[in-house]
C-alpha positions, 0 to 999 in steps of 0.5 A: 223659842223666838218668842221666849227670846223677845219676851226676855228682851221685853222684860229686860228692857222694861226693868232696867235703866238705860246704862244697865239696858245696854249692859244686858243688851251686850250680855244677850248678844255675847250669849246668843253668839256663843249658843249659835256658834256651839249649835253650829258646831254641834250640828257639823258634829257627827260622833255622838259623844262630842255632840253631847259634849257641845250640848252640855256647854249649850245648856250653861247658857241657855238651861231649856235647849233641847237634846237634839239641839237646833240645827237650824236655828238662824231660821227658827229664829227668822220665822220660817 
């Protein structure tokens, strides 16, 4: 995932003019925040039902997020 990440990073900033670069960049970062607080949420989470809930609204943002989420996702991210 961390490498799907900076691959869109990468591409995103190659493509883009400057105003549009910071545009995505903020877009990305709203993005990432909302995935990381909803797989906060989702890992906290112990009735099934509302665990697929915050997994339907993970998916609006980012389509390929797996059913058993990341409940480690910060660390995913670090490399560790």
């Amino acid at each position: 995932m961390k490498n799907i990440i900076i691959l869109l990073v990468v591409l995103s900033i190659l493509g883009c003019s400057s105003t549009a670069k910071v545009k995505m960049k903020e877009q990305f970062n709203e993005i990432a925040h909302a995935v990381e607080i909803l797989n906060d949420k989702y890992c906290a989470e112990e009735n099934e039902q509302m665990r697929q809930i915050l997994i339907t609204g993970i998916r609006f943002y980012f389509p390929a997020y797996p059913n058993d989420g990341y409940c480690n996702l910060v660390e995913m991210l670090d490399g560790e």
